[in-house]
C-alpha positions in Angstrom: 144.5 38.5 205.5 148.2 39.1 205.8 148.6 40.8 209.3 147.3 40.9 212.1 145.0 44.0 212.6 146.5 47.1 214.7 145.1 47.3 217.8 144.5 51.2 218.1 143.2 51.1 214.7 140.5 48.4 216.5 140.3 50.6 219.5 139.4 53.6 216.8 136.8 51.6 215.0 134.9 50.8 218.2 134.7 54.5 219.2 133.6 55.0 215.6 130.8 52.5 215.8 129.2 53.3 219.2 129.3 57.8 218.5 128.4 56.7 214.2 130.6 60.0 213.7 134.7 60.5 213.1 134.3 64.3 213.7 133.3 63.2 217.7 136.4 60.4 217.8 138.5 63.0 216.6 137.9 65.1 219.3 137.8 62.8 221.9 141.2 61.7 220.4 142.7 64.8 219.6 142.9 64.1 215.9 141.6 65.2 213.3 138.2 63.6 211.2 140.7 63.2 208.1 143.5 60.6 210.1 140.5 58.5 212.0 139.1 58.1 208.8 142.5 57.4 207.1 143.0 54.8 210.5 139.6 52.7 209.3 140.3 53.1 205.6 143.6 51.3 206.6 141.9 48.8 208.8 139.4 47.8 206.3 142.2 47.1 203.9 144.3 44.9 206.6 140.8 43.0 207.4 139.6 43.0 203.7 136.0 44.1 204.4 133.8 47.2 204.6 133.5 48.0 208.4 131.1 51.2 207.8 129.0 52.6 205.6 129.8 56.1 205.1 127.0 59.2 203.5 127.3 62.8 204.0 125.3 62.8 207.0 125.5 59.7 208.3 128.2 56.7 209.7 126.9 52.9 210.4 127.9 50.0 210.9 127.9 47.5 207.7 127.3 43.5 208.2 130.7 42.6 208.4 131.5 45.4 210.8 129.2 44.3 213.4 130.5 41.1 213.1 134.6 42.9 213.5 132.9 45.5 216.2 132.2 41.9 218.5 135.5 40.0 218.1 137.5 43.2 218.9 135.1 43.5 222.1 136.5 39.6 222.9 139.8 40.5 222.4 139.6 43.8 224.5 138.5 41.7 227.5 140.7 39.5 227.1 144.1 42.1 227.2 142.3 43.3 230.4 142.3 39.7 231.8 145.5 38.6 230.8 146.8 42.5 232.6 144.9 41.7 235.7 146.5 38.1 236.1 150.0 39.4 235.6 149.7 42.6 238.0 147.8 41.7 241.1 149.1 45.2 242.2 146.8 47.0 240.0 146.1 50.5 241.3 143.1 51.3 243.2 140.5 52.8 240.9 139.9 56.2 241.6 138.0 59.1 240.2 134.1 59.9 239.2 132.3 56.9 238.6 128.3 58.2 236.9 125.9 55.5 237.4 122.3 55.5 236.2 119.4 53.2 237.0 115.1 53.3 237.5 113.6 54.7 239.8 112.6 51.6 242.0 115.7 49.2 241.2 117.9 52.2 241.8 116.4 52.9 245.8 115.9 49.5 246.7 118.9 47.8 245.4 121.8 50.4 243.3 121.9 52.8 246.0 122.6 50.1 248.8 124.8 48.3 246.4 126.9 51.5 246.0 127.3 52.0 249.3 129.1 48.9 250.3 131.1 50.2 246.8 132.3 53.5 248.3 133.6 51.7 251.4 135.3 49.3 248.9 136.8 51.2 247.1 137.0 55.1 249.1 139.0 57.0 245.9 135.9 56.7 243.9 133.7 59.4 243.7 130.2 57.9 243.0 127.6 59.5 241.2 123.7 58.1 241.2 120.8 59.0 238.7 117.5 57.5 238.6 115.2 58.4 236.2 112.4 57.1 234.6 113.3 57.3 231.2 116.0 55.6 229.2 119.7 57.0 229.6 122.1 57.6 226.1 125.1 56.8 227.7 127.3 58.3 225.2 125.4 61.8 224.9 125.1 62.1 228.9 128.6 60.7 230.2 127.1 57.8 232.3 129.3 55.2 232.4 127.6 52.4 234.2 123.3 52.1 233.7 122.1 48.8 235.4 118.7 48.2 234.2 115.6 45.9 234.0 114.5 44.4 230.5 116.2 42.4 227.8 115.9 45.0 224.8 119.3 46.2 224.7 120.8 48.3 221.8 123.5 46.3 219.5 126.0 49.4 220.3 125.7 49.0 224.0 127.8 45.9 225.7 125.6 44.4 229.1 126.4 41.7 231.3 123.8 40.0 233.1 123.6 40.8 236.6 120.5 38.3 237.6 117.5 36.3 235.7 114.6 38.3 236.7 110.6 38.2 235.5 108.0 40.2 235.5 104.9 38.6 236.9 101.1 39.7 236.6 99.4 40.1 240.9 96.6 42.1 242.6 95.4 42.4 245.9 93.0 39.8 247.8 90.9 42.3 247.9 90.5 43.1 244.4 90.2 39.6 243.2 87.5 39.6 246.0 85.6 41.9 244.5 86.3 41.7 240.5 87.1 38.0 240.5 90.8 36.0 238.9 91.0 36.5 235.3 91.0 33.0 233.6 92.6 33.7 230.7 95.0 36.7 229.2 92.1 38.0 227.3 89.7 38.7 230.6 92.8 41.3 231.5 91.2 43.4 229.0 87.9 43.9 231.1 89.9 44.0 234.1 91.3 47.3 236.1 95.0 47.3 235.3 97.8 49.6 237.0 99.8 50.6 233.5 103.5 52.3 234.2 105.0 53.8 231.4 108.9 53.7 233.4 111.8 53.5 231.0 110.8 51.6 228.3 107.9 50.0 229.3 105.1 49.7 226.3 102.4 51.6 228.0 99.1 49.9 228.3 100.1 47.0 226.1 101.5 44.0 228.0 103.7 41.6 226.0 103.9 38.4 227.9 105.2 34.6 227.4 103.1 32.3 227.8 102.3 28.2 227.3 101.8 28.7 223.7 104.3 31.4 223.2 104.3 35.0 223.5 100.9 36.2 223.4 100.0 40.2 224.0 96.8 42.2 225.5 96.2 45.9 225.6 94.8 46.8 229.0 92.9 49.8 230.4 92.3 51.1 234.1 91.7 54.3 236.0 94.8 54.9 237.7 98.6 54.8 235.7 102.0 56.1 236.6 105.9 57.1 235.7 106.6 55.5 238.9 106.9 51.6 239.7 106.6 52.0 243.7 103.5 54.2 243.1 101.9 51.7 241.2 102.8 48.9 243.9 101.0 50.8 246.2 98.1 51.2 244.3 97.7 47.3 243.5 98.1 46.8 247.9 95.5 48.9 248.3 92.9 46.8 246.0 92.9 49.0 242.8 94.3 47.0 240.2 96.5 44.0 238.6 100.1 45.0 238.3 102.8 43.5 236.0 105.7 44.1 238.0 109.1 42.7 238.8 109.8 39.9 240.8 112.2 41.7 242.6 110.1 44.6 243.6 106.8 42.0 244.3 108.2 39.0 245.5 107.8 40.4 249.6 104.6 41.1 249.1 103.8 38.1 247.2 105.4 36.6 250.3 103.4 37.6 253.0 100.3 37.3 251.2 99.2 40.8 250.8 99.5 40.4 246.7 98.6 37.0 244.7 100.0 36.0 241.3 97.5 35.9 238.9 97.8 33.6 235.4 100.9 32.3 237.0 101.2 30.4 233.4 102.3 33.9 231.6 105.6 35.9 232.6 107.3 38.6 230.9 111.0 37.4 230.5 113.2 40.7 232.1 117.1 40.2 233.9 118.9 42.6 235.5 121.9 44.0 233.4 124.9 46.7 233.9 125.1 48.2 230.1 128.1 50.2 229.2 129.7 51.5 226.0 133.2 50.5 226.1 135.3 47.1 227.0 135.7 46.5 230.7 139.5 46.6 229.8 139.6 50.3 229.4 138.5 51.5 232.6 139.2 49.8 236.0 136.3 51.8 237.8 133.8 50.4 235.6 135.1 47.0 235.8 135.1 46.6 239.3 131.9 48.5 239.4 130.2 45.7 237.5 131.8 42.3 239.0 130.7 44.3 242.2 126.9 44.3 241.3 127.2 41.0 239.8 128.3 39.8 243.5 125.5 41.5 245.2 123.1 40.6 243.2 124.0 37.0 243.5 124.4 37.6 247.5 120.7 39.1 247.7 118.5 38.3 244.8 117.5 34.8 244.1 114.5 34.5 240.9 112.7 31.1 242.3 111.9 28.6 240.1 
């Protein structure tokens, strides 16, 4: 390689790479489909690789592009820290900031969390979503989703907010009356409270255990889009529940749930998941080393 690579043409390729079309770059851009493409074709001669595959109907990313598409990442973030360092005075960051989250994390920890944010930082205006469904980032303008589960798409870029695992509990009451489960297996003769929230598997539980990870499709009378409804339903005797840690761990606490199998846990951190480098918007970066502070202020995974 005989120069170094242009740093707009980088900036191009990684919009290219997260929207897979030059026609939606170009507008964002205000050029036209012809020049981004002329930008990449002129990149991929400076780097002397194929960054994209590119069809009639279709744009993606080649080997050697993902491979590109995560060193320019790197050396975004790194411009933003080296700007930081040399001008403490930054600006305040100001204008709509969309956030998105589940239903339960969202109420019991994003919306508090955001709150201290808006008194941080009083020029932003805040926006919370919650939904039980999966967010496209790109397609629905959110520019911050912090979410539970380690499944994250190679376009998105996340930073870990906190180690977190789901963990398999029912009521005294139920194991009163039904028994413990010994083994994964009995769960499949067992009642089980099944969410299908986000992008749970519904009715099939994937879970690591002392000989690796081992799966079991379960069955039960009651199910639900909605986490806290399901909580409720394992209190009040109905059911085993896999369930976060953070959303059990109180009553796991005072006694009113038990861990079952305590052997197998399904492995799923908190993240913030956005679509561009930290170093090209200062609400967003703040926004995530914010969480990343709360999180570590209120949420500790034992063990």
């Amino acid at each position: 390689m005989n120069n170094l690579p242009n740093l707009d043409d980088l900036d191009i390729f990684l919009q290219v790479a997260r929207r897979a079309s030059f026609a939606a770059v170009a507008e964002e851009r205000g050029m036209s489909a012809a020049f981004v493409s002329k930008r990449i074709r002129m990149l991929e001669a400076n780097l002397g690789v194929r960054l994209l595959h590119r069809t009639t109907r279709r744009v993606s990313v080649s080997e050697e592009g993902e491979r590109v598409y995560q060193w320019a990442l790197q050396i975004f973030e790194a411009l933003q820290r080296m700007g930081d360092d040399l001008s403490a005075g930054q600006r305040e960051p100001a204008g709509q900031l969309r956030i998105a989250s589940s239903l339960g994390l969202g109420r019991r920890f994003v919306a508090p969390a955001l709150s201290e944010l808006a008194a941080r930082y009083p020029q932003l205006d805040i926006r919370l979503d919650v939904h039980d469904r999966l967010f496209d980032l790109v397609a629905e303008g959110v520019d911050l989703d912090i979410r539970v589960g380690n499944v994250i798409a190679p376009h998105l870029i996340a930073k870990r907010l906190a180690r977190n695992r789901r963990v398999l509990c029912a009521a005294p009451a139920y194991l009163q009356r039904r028994g413990a489960p010994k083994s994964l297996a009995d769960l499949a003769s067992h009642d089980c409270l099944a969410i299908k929230e986000r992008d749970h598997p519904f009715g099939l539980w994937h879970l690591q255990g002392p000989d690796g990870e081992e799966s079991v499709r379960v069955t039960g009378s009651l199910s639900s889009n909605h986490g806290e409804v399901v909580h409720q339903w394992c209190l009040d005797g109905r059911g085993v529940l896999l369930r976060s840690w953070w959303d059990v761990q109180d009553s796991i606490a005072d006694g009113r749930l038990l861990q079952v199998l305590e052997e197998y846990q399904q492995p799923a951190d908190i993240w913030a998941v956005y679509t561009a480098p930290l170093a090209g918007s200062a609400k967003v970066r703040v926004a995530v080393e914010f969480f990343r502070e709360y999180f570590a202020e209120r949420y500790q995974l034992p063990g």
